[in-house]
Residue frames relative to the residue before (quaternion, step in Angstrom):
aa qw qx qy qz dx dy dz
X 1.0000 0.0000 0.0000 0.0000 0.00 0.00 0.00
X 0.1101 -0.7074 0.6968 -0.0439 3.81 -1.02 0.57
X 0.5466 -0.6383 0.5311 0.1082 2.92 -1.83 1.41
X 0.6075 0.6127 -0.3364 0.3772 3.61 1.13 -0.07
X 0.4684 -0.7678 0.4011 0.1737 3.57 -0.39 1.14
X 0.6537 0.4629 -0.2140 0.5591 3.31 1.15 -0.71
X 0.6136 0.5542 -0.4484 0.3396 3.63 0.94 -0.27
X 0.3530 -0.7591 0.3832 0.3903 3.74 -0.54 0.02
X 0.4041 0.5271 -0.4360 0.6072 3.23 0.90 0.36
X 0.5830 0.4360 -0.5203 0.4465 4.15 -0.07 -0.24
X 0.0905 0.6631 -0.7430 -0.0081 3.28 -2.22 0.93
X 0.6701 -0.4801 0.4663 0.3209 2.92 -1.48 1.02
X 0.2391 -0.5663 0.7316 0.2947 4.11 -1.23 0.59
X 0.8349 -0.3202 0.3393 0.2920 3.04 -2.39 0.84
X 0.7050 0.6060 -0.1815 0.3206 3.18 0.75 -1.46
X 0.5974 0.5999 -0.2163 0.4863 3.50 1.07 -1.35
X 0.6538 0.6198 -0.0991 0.4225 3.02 0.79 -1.79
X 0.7824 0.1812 -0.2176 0.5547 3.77 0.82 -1.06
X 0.5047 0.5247 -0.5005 0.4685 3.82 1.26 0.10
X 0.7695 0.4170 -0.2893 0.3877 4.00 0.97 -0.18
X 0.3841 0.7010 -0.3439 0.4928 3.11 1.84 -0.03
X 0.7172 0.5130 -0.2057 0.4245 3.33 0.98 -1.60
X 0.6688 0.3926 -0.4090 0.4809 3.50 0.89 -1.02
X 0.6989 0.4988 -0.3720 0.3526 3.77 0.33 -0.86
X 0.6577 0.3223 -0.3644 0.5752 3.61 0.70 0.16
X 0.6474 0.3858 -0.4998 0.4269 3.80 0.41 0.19
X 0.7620 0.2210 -0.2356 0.5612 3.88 1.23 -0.18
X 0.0631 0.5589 -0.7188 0.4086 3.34 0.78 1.50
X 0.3228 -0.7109 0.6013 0.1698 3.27 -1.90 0.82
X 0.2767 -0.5481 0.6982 0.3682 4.28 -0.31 0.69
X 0.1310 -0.4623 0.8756 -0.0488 3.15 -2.02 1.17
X 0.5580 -0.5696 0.5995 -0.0692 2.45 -2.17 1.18
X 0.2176 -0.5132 0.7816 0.2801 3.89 -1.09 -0.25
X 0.7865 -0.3755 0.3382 0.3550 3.56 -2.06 0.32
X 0.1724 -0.6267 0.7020 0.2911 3.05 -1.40 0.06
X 0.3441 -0.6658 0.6337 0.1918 3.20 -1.52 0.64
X 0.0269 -0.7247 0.6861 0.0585 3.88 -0.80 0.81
X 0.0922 -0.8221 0.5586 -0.0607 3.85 -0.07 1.47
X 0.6389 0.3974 -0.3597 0.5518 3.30 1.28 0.13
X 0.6594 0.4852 -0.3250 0.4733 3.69 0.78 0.53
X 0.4273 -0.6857 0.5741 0.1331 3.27 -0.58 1.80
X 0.4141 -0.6524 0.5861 0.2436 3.34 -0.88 1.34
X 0.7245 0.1960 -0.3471 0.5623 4.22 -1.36 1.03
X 0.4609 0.6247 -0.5282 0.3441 3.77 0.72 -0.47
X 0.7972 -0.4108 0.3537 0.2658 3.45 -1.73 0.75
X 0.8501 0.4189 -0.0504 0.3150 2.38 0.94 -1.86
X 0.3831 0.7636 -0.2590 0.4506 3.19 2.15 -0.59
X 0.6039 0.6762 -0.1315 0.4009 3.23 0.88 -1.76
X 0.6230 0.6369 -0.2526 0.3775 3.12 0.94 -1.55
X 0.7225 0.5895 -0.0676 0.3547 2.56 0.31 -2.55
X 0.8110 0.1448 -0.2338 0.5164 3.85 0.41 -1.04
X 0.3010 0.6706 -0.6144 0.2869 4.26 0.80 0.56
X 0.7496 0.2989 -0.2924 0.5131 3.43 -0.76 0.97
X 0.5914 0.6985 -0.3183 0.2472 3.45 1.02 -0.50
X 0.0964 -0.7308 0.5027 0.4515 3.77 -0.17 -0.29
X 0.0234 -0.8857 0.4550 0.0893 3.89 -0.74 0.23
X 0.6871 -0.5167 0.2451 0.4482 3.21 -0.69 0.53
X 0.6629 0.3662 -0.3946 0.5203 3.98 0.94 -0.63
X 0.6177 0.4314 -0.4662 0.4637 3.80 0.63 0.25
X 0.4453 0.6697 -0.4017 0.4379 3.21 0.92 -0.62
X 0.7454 0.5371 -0.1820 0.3504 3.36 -0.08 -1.00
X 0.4998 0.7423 -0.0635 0.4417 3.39 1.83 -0.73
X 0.6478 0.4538 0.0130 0.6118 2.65 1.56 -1.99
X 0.8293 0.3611 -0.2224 0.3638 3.43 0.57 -0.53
């Protein structure tokens, strides 16, 4: 075994392994399902507002 990451023979110890486990579940993001805004006239000002910053599927398309 060797301490060199790049070697191919190197592994991670238990430890390492459950100290990176921990960080990746503490900066997992919580996702949501949709929100519904039923009081917002779709083109409305206020509509606009609400989805600025958003990515969405008709921007989306842009990107791809």
């Amino acid at each position: 075994m060797t301490d060199n990451p790049f070697d191919l023979d190197y592994r991670e110890s238990a430890a390492e392994l459950d100290d990176f486990a921990e960080v990746l579940a503490a900066d997992a993001p919580t996702t949501t399902g949709p929100t519904y805004h039923g009081d917002l006239l779709q083109g409305s000002d206020e509509w606009l507002q609400t989805r600025c910053g958003l990515l969405t599927a008709s921007e989306m398309k842009l990107i791809i």
